[in-house]
TILUMZA-274171 format. One record per residue (C-alpha): residue number from 1; z, x, y. Coordinates in steps of 0.001 Angstrom, whole numbers, plus 500000, padded with zeros to 6 digits. Example, Ala and Ser with C-alpha at 12.3 -4.5 7.8 and 13.67 -1.06 7.14 Angstrom:
2
   i     zz     xx     yy
   1 507800 512300 495500
   2 507140 513670 498940
# end
This chain:
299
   i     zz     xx     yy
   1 516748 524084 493393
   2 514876 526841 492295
   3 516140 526590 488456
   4 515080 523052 488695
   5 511433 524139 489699
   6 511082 526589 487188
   7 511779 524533 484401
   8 507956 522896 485342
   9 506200 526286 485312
  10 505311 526258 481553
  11 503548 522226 482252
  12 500289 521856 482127
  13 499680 519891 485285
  14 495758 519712 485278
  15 494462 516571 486053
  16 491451 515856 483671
  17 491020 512124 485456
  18 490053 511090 488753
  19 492151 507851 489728
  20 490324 504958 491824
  21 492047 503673 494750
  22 491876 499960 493907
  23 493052 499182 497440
  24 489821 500092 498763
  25 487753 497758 496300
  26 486836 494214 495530
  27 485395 492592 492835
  28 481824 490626 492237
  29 481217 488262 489404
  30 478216 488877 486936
  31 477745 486015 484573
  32 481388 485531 484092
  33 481896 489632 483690
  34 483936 491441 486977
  35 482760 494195 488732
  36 484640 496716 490651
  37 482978 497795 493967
  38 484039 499150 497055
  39 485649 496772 499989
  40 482162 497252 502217
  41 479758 496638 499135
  42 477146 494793 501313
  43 475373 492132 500328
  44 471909 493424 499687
  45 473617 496413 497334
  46 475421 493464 495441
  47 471616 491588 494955
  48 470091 495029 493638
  49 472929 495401 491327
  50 472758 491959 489957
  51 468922 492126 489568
  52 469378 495370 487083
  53 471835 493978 485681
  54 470510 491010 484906
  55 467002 492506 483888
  56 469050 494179 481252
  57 470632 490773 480356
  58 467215 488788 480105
  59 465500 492073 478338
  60 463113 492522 481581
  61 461230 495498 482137
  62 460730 495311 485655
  63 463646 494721 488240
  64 461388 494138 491111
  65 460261 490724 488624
  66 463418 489892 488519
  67 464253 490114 492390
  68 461240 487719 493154
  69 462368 485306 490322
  70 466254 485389 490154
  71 467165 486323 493596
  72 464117 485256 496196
  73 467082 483790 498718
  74 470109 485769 497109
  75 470984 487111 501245
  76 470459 483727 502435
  77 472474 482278 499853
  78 475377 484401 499995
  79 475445 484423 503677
  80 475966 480571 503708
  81 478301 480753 501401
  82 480372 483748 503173
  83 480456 481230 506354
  84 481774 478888 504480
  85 484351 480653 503080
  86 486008 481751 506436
  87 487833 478313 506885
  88 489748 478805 503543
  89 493054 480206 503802
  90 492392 482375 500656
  91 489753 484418 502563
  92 491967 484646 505333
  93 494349 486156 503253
  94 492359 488793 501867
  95 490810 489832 504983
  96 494101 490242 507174
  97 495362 491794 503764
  98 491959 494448 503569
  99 493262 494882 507204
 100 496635 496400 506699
 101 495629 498402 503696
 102 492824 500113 505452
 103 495252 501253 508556
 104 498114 501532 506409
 105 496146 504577 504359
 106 493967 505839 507625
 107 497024 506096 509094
 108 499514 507632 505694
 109 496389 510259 505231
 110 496849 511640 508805
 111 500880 512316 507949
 112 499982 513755 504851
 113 497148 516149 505879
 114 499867 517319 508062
 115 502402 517871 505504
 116 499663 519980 503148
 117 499317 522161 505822
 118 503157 522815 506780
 119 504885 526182 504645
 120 508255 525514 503518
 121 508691 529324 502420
 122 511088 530394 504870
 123 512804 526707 505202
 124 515887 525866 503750
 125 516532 524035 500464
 126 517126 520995 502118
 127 513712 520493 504383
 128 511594 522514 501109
 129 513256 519656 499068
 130 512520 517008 501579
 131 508646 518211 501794
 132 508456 517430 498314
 133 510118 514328 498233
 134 507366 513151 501026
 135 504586 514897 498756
 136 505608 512550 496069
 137 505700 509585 498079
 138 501545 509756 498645
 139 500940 508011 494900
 140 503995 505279 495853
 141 501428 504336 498555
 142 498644 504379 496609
 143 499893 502343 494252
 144 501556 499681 496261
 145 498229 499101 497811
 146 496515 498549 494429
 147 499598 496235 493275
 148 499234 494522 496746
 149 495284 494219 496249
 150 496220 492237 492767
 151 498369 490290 494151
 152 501183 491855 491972
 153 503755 491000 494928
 154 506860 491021 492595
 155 506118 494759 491252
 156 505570 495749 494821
 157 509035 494774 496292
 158 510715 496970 493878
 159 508346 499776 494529
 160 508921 499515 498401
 161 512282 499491 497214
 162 512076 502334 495587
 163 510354 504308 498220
 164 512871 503248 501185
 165 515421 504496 498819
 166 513221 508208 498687
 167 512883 507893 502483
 168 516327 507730 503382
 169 517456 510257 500294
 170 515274 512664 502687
 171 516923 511355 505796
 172 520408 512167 504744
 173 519443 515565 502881
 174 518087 516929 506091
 175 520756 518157 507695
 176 522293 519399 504550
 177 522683 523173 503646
 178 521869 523224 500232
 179 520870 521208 496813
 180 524564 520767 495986
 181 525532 518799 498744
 182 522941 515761 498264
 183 523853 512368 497221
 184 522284 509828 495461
 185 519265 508150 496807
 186 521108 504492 496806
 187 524035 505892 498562
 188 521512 506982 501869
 189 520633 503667 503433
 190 523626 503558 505154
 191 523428 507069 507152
 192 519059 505753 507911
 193 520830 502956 510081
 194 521958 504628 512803
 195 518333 506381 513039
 196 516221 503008 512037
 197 518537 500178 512502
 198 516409 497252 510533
 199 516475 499769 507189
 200 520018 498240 506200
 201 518291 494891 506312
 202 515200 495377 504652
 203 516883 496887 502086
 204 518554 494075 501522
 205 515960 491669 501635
 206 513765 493838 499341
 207 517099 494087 496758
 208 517410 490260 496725
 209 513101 489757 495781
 210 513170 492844 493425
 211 516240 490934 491136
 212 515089 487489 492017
 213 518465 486324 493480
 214 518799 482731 493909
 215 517695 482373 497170
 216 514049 483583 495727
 217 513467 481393 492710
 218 510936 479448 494293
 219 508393 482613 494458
 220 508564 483556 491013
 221 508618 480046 489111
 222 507681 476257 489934
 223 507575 473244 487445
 224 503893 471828 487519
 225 502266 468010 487567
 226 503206 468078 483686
 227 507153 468584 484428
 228 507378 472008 482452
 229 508018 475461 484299
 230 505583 477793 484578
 231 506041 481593 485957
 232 503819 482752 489105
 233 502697 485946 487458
 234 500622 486326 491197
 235 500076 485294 494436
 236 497854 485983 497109
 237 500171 484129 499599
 238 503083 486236 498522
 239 501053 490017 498362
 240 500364 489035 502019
 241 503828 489260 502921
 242 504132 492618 500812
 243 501604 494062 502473
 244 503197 493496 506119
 245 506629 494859 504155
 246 504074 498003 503702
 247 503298 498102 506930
 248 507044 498589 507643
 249 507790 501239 504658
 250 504893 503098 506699
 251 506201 502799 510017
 252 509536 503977 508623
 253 508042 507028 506505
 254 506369 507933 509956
 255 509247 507896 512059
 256 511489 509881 509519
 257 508619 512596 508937
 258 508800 513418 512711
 259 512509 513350 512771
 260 513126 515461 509405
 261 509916 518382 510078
 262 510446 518166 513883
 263 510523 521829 514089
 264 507012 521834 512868
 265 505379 518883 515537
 266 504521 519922 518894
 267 503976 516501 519981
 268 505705 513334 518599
 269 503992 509756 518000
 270 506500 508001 516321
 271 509931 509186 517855
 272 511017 510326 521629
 273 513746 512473 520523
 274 515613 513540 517375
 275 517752 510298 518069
 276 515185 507836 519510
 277 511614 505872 518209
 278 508950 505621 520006
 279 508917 501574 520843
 280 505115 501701 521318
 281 504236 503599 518300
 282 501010 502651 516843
 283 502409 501105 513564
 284 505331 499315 515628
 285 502292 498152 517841
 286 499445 497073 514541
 287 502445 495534 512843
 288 503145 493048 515928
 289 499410 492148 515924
 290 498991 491539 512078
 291 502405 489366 512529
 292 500737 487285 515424
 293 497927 486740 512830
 294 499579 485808 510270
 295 501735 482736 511724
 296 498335 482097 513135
 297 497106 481507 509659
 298 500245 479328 508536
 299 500522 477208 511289
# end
């Protein structure tokens, strides 16, 4: 493994960007122009922020002219229409969505800080291999909450795909000796069954939505009032369900961290033993409640 890693030493790895996590936003409308702002924007920062805005627009020199002219019952306004809103099963959506992305990180950035700390110097090539396998997985869940919080739910399956398939690479690898004994990735699903029994299932439900077998065509095209077939490029509906397949992915990449850097926990959350989970985990136990919620919502 070690001629692998040097072949990276002469990249330039800088990062000259700073990414935003789109999970953790919404967006506001501005005279037909979207704004990105974060999830808890309140509604009194929105107000300000359309005032200058639209001082700008009118030419105004004065934003406190603008507040008394433009936006006298803005709160009031906006508060109606929030309470409104709360009986529409597109709010309900995004809400119980907003839910399970804000444990699902709060809960992911807890494993990870633990993993930044751990030192995989005197490890073998297996578990330093494995550390950065779960190392790479922190962008997988970044991005499947953005995709999620577009309601990209197509692209998402075959990244949670992708990432069970990293999980249970690890798995397997573990309790190898070295980098030439480890299989391919696809090949490992079988060996995370007898640690995490619903993996083999999952994986097969998440194989059959990533290549749109026939038993899915219904969530990816429909013929409209016009008799032509159209192609459901999103769906708010459908990103809910994603994000609850998330919430498994997590629960999953929790339970294997403990089992694969046991040696390094001195007190388990997820598991019992190396051979058991912990059946009232706290993603086992938010999962349950956001699934009571949602059959709430589509009864």
């Amino acid at each position: 493994m070690a001629d692998i890693l040097e072949k990276n030493t002469q990249m330039n790895i800088n990062q000259d960007r700073f990414s935003v996590d789109f999970g953790e936003t919404k967006t506001i409308w501005n005279y037909g122009i979207p704004i990105i702002v974060p999830v808890n924007f309140s509604i009194e920062q929105e107000k300000y922020l359309k005032a200058a805005l639209t001082t700008i627009q009118y030419g105004n020199v004065s934003v406190d002219n603008t507040l008394k002219t433009y936006f006298k019952d803005f709160e009031k306004n906006e508060k109606i229409r929030f309470s409104n809103s709360k009986d529409n099963i597109n709010y309900k959506y995004d809400s119980l969505i907003n839910e399970i992305l804000k444990f699902q990180k709060q809960t992911f950035e807890k494993m990870s800080r633990k993993l930044l700390k751990y030192n995989f110097v005197d490890d073998s090539e297996s578990i330093s291999f494995c550390g950065l396998i779960f190392k790479r997985l922190i962008s997988s869940f970044d991005a499947s909450r953005n995709l999620i919080k577009q309601g990209f739910y197509f692209e998402t399956y075959s990244l949670i795909r992708q990432m069970l398939e990293q999980i249970a690479f690890a798995y397997n690898i573990s309790g190898k000796d070295n980098f030439e004994e480890f299989i391919s990735p696809t090949k490992c699903i079988s060996s995370l069954k007898d640690f995490y029994p619903y993996s083999g299932k999952f994986y097969g439900l998440l194989s059959s939505k990533t290549h749109i077998d026939k038993s899915q065509i219904e969530r990816f095209f429909y013929v409209d009032e016009n008799g032509e077939g159209q192609i459901i490029l999103r769906s708010l509906q459908y990103s809910m369900e994603t994000a609850v397949d998330l919430l498994i992915i997590l629960d999953l990449y929790c339970c294997v961290f403990e089992y694969i850097f046991k040696d390094k926990i001195s007190k388990y959350q997820f598991i019992e033993n190396e051979t058991t989970l912990n059946e009232k985990r706290i993603t086992r136990v938010f999962y349950h409640q956001i699934f009571e919620k949602y059959r709430t919502i589509n009864k």
